[in-house]
Z-matrix of the N, CA and C atoms (Angstrom, degrees):
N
C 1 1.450
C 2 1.529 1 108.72
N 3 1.127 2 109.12 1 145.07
C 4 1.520 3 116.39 2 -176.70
C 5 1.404 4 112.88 3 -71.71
N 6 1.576 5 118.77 4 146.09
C 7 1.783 6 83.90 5 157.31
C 8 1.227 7 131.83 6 -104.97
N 9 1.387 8 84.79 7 176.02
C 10 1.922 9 96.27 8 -171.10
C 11 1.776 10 124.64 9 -76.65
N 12 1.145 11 110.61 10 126.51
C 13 1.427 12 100.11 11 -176.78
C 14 1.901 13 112.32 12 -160.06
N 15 0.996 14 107.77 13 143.21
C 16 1.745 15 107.96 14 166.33
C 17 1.129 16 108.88 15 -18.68
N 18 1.868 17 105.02 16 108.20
C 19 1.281 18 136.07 17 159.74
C 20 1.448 19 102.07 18 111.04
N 21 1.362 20 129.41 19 5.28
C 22 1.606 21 129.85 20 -160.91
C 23 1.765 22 96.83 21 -97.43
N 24 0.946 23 120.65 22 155.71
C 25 1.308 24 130.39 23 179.45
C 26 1.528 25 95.42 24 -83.33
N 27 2.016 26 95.49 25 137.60
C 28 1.293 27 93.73 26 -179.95
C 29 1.915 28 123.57 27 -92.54
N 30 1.029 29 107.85 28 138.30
C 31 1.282 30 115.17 29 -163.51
C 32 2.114 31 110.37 30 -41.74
N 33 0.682 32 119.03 31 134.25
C 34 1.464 33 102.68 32 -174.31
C 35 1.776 34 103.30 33 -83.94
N 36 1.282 35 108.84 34 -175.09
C 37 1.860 36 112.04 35 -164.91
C 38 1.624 37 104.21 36 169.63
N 39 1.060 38 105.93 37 155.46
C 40 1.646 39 117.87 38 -178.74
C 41 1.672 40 87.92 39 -138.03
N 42 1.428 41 132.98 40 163.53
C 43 1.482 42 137.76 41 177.84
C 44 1.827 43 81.12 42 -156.33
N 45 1.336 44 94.15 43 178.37
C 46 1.532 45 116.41 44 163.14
C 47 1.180 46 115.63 45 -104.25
N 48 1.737 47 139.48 46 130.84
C 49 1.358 48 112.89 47 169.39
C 50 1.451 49 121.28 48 -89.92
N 51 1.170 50 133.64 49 178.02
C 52 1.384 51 145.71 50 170.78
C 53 1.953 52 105.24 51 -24.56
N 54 1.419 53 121.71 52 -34.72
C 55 1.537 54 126.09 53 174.48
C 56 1.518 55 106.34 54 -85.22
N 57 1.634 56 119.64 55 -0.21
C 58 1.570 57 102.85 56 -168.41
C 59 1.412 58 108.39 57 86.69
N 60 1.156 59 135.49 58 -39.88
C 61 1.498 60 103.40 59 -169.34
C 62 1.422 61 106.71 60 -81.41
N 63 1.461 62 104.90 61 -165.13
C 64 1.099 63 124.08 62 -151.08
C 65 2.141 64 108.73 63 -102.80
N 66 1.232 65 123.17 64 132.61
C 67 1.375 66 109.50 65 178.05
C 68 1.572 67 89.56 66 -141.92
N 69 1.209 68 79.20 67 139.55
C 70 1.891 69 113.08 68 178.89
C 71 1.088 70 113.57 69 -121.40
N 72 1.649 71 120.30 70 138.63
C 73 1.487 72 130.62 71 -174.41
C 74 1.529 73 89.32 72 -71.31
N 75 1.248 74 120.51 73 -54.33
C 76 1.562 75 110.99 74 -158.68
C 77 1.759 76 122.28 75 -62.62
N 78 1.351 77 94.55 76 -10.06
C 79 1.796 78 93.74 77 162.13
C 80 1.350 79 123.57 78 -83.53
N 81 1.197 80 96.05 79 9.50
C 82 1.847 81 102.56 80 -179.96
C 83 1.889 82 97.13 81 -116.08
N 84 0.972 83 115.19 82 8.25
C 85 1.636 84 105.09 83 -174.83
C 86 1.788 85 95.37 84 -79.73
N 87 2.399 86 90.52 85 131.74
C 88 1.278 87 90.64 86 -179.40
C 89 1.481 88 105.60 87 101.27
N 90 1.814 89 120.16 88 -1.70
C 91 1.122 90 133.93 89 174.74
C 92 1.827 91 116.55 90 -142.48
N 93 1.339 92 115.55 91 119.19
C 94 1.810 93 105.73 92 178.46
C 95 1.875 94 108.43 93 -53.32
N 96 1.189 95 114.50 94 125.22
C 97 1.195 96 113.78 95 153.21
C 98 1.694 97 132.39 96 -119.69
N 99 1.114 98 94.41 97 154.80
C 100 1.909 99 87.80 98 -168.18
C 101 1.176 100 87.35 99 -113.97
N 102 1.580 101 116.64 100 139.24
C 103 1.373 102 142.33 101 156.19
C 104 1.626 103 113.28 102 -89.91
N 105 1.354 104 122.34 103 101.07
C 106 1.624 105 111.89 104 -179.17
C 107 1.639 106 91.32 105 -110.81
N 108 1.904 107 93.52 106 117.56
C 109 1.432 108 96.35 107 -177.17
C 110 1.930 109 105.89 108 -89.48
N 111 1.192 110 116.44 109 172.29
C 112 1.815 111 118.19 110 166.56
C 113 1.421 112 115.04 111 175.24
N 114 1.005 113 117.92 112 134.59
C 115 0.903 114 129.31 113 -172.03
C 116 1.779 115 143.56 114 -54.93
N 117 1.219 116 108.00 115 -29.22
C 118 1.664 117 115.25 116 160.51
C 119 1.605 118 101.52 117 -163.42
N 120 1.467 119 98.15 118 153.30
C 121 1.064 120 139.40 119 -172.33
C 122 2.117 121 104.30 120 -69.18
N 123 0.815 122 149.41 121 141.81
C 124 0.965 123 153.49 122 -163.46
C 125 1.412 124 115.78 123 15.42
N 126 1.420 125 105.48 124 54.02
C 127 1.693 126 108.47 125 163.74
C 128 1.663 127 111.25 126 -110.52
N 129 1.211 128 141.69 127 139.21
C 130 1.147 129 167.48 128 -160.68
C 131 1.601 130 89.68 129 -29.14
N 132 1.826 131 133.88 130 -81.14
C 133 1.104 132 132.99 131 -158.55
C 134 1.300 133 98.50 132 -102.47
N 135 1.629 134 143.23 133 30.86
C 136 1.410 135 129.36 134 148.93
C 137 1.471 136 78.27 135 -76.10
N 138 1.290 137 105.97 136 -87.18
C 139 2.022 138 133.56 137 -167.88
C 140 1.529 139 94.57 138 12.68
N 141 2.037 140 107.86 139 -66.46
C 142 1.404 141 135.36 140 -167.92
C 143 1.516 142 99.87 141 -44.48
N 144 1.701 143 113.75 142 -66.02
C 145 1.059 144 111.90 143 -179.46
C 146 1.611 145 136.24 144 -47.84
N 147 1.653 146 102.29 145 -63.44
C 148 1.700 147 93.12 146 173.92
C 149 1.587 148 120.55 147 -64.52
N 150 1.448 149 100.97 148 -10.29
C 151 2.314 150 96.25 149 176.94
C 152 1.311 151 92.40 150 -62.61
N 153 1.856 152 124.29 151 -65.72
C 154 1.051 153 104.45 152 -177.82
C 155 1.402 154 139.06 153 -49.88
N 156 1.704 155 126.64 154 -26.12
C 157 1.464 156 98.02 155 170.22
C 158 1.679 157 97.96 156 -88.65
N 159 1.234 158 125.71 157 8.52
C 160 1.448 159 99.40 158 165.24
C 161 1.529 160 112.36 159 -91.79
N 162 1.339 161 143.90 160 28.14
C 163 1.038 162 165.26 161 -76.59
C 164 1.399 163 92.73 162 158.20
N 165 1.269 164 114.10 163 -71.07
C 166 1.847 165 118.84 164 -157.05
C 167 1.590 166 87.00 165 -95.54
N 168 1.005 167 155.91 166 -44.75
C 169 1.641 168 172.88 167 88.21
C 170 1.727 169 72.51 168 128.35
N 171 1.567 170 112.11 169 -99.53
C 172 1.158 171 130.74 170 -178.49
C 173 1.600 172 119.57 171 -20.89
N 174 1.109 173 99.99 172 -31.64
C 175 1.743 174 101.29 173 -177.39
C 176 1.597 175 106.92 174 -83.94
N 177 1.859 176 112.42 175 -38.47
C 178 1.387 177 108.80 176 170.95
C 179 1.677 178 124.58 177 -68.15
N 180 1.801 179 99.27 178 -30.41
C 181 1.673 180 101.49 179 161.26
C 182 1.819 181 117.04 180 -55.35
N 183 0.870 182 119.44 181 -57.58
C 184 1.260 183 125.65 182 176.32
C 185 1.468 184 114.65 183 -39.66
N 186 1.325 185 125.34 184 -17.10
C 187 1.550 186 127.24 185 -169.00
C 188 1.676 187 100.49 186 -92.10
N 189 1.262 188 122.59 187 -23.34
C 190 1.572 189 143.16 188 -159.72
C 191 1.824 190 98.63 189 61.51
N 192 1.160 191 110.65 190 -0.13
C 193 1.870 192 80.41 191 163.58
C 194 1.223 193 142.59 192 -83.34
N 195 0.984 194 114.83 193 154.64
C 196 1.795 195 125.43 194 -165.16
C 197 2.002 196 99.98 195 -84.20
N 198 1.208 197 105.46 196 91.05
C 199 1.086 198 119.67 197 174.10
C 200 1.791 199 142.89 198 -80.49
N 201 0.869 200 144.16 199 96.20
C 202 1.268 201 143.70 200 -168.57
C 203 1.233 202 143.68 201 -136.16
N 204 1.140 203 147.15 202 149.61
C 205 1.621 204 156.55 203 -149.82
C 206 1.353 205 107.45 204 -101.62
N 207 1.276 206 117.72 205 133.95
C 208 1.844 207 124.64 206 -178.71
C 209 1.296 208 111.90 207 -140.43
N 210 1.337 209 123.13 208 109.65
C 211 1.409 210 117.77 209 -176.62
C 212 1.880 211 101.57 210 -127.89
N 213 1.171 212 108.61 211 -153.71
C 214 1.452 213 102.83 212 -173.61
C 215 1.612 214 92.89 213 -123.70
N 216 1.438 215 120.66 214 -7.06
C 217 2.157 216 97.07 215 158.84
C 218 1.164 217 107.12 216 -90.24
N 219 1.351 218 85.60 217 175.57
C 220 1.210 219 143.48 218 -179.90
C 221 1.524 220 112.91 219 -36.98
N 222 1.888 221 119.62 220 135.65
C 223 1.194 222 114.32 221 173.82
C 224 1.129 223 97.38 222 -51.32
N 225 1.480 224 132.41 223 -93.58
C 226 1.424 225 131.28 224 -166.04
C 227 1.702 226 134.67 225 -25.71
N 228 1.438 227 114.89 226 -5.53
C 229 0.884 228 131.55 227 172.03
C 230 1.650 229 121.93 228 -102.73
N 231 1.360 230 99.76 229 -37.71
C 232 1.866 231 128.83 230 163.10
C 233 2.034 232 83.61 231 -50.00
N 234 1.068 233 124.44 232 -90.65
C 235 1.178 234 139.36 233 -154.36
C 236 1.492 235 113.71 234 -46.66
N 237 1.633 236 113.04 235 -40.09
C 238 1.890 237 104.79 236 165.72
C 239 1.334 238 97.26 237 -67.80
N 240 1.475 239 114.56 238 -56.98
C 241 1.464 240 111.16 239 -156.35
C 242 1.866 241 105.85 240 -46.16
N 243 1.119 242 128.69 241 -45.74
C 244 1.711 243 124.74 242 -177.60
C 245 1.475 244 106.12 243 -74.60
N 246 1.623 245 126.17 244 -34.29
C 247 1.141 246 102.22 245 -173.33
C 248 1.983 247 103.13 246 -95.55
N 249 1.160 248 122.56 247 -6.46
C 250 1.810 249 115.45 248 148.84
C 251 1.554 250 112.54 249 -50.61
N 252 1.269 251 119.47 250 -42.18
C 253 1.236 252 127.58 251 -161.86
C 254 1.521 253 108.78 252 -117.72
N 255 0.645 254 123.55 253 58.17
C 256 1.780 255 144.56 254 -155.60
C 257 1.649 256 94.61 255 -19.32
N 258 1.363 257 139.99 256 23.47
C 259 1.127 258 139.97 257 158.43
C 260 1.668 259 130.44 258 3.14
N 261 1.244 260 137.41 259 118.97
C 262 1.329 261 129.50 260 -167.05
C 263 1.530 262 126.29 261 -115.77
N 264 2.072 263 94.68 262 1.34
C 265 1.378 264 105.87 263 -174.46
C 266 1.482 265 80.07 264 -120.72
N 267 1.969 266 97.77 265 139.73
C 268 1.299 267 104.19 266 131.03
C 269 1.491 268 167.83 267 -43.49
N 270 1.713 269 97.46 268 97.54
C 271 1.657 270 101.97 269 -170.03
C 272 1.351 271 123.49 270 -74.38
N 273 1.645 272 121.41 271 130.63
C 274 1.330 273 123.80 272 -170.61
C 275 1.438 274 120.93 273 -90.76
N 276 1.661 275 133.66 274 108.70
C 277 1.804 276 91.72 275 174.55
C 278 1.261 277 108.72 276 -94.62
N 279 1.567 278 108.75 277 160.11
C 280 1.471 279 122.78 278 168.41
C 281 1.947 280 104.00 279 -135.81
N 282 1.461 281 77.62 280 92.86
C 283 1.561 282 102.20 281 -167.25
C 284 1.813 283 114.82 282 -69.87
N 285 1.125 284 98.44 283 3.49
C 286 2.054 285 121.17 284 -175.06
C 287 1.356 286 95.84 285 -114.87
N 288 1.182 287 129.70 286 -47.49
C 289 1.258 288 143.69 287 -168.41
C 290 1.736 289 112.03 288 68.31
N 291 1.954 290 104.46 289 51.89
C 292 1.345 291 110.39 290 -169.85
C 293 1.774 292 98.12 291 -88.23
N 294 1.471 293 110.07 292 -23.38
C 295 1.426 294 110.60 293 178.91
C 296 1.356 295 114.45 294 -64.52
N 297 1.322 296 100.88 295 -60.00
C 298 1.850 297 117.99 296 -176.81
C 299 1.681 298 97.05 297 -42.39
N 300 1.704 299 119.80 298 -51.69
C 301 1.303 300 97.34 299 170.90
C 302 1.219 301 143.00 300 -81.08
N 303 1.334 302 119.00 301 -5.32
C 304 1.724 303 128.04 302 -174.92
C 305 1.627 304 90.14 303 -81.21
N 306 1.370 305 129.27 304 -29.29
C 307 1.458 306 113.79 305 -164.95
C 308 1.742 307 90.84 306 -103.65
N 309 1.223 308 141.90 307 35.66
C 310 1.194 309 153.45 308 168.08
C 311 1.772 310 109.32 309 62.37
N 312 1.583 311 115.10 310 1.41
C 313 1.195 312 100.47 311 171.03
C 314 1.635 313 126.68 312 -95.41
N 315 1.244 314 97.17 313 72.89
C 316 1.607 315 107.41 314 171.44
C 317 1.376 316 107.59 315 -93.90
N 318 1.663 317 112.88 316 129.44
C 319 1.463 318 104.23 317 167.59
C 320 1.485 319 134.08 318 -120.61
N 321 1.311 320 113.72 319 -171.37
C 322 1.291 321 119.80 320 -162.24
C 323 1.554 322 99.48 321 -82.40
N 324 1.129 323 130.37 322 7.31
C 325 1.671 324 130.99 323 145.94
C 326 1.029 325 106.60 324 -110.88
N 327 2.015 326 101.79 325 119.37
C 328 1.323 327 135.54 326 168.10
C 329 1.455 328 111.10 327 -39.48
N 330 1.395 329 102.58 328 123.46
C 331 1.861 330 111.12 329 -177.65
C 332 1.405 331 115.49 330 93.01
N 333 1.160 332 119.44 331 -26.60
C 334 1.720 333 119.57 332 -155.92
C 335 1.787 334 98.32 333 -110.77
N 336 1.726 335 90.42 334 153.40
C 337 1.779 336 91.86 335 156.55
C 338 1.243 337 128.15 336 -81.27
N 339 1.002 338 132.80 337 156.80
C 340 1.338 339 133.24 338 162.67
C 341 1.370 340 109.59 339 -51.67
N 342 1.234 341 101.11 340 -171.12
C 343 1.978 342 117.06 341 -173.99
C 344 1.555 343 104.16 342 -135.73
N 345 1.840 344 112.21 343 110.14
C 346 1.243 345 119.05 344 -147.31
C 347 1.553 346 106.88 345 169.15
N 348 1.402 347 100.89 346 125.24
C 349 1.761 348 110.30 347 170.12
C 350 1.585 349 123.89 348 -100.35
N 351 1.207 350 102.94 349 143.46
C 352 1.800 351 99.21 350 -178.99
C 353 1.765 352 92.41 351 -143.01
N 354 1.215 353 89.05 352 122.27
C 355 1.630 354 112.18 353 -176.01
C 356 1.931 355 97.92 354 -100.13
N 357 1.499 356 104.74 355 123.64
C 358 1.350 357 102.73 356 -166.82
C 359 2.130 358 89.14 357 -121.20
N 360 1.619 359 102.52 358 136.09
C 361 1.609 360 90.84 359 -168.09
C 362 1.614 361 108.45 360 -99.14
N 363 1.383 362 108.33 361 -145.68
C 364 1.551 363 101.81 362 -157.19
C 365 1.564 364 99.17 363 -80.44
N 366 1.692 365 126.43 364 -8.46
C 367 1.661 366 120.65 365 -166.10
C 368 1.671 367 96.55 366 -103.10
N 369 1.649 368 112.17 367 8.84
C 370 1.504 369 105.63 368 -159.00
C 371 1.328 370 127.98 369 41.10
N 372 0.890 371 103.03 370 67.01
C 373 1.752 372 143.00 371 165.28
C 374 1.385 373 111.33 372 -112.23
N 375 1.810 374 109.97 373 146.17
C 376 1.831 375 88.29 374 -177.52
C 377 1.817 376 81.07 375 -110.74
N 378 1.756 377 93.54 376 156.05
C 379 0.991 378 122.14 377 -168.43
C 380 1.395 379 116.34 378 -98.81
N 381 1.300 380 99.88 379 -61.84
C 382 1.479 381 115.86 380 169.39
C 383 1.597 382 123.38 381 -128.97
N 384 1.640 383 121.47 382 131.69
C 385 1.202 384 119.97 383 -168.02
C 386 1.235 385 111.02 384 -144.16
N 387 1.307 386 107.88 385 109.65
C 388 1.662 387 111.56 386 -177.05
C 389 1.326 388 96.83 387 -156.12
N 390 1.775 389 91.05 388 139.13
C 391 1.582 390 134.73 389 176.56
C 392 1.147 391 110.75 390 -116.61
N 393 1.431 392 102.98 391 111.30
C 394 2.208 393 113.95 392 178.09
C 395 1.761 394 82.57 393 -77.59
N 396 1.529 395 81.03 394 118.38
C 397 1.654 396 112.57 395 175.12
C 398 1.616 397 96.30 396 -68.99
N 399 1.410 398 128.28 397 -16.27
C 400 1.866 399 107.22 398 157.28
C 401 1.347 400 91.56 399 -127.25
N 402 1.382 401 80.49 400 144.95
C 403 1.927 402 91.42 401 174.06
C 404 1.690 403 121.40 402 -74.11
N 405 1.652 404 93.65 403 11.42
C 406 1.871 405 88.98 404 -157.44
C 407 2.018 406 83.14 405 -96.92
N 408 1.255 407 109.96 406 14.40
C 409 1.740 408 95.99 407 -175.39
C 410 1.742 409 88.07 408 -126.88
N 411 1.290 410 120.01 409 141.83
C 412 1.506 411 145.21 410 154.77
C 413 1.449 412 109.10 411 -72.12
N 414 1.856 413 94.94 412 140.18
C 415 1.011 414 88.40 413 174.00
C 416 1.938 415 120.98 414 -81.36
N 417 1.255 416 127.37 415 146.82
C 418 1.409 417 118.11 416 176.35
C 419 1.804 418 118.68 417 -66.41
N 420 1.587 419 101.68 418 126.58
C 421 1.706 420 99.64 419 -173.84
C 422 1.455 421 107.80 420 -78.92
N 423 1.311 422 137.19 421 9.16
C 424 1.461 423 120.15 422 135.74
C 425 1.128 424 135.26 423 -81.92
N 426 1.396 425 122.56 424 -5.54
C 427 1.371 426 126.85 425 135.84
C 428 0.977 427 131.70 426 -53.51
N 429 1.495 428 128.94 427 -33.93
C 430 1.535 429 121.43 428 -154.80
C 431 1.924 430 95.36 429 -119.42
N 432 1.696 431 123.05 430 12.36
C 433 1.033 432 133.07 431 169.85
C 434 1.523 433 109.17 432 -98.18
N 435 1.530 434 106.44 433 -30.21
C 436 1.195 435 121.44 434 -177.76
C 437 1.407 436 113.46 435 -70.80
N 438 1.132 437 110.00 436 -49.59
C 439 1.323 438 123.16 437 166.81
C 440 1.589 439 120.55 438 -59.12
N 441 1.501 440 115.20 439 -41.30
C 442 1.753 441 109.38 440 -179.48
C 443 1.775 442 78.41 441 -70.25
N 444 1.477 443 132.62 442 -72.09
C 445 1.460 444 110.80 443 -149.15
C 446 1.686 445 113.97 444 -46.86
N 447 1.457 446 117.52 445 -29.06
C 448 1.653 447 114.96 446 -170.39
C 449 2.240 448 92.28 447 -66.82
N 450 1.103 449 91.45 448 -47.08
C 451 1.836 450 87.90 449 -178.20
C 452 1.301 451 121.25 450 -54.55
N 453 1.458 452 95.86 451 -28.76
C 454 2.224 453 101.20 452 -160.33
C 455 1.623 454 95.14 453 -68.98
């Protein structure tokens, strides 16, 4: 597989969300979407991470992108974890973790994604792609707003 990088076409994918159905990148073509990848579901600095964009919620509505969470559990686990955490973005699993690797965030813990945003724009092109080289730091959501507005 090639890699992925600014200006590369983004790999296409369907996951299940936290309800079971089904979400596909290609129903969003013609729309920015953010992929916020991390690694498990009720661990100390995912938790940190998605409060904060449920936290900024309003500031990521305001961008019009279709925003969402990708880790390597389980729907049923996607689904406590957002409704413990009253969550407002759709969580994806990719229970193989074939997504986490086509968009280069595979990590150095067996099973899991890395911790890392990839902002994909309206021609599906990726825009912005960054992986916190340790998973113990979040990424900052004026970065990753900054980034959907430079894409939109």
């Amino acid at each position: 597989m090639s890699e992925i990088g600014i200006g590369s076409e983004a790999p296409e994918f369907t996951l299940k969300d936290g309800e079971g159905s089904d979400w596909a990148l290609s129903n969003y073509k013609g729309h920015t979407v953010v992929l916020i990848f991390y690694p498990a579901d009720n661990s100390p600095v995912c938790t940190k991470q998605l409060c904060s964009v449920r936290d900024h919620w309003s500031e990521y509505q305001a961008t019009g992108a279709e925003v969402v969470g990708i880790s390597t559990d389980s729907v049923e686990s996607h689904k406590g974890f957002a409704e413990k955490n009253e969550l407002p973005l759709r969580l994806l699993s990719d229970p193989d973790g074939e997504v986490s690797a086509a968009y280069g965030m595979k990590s150095w813990l067996p099973g899991r994604s890395a911790r890392g945003v990839v902002v994909i724009d309206k021609d599906g092109k990726i825009a912005y792609h960054k992986v916190q080289s340790l998973s113990l730091f979040r990424p900052a959501d004026e970065d990753v707003l900054e980034a959907i507005n430079k894409a939109g």
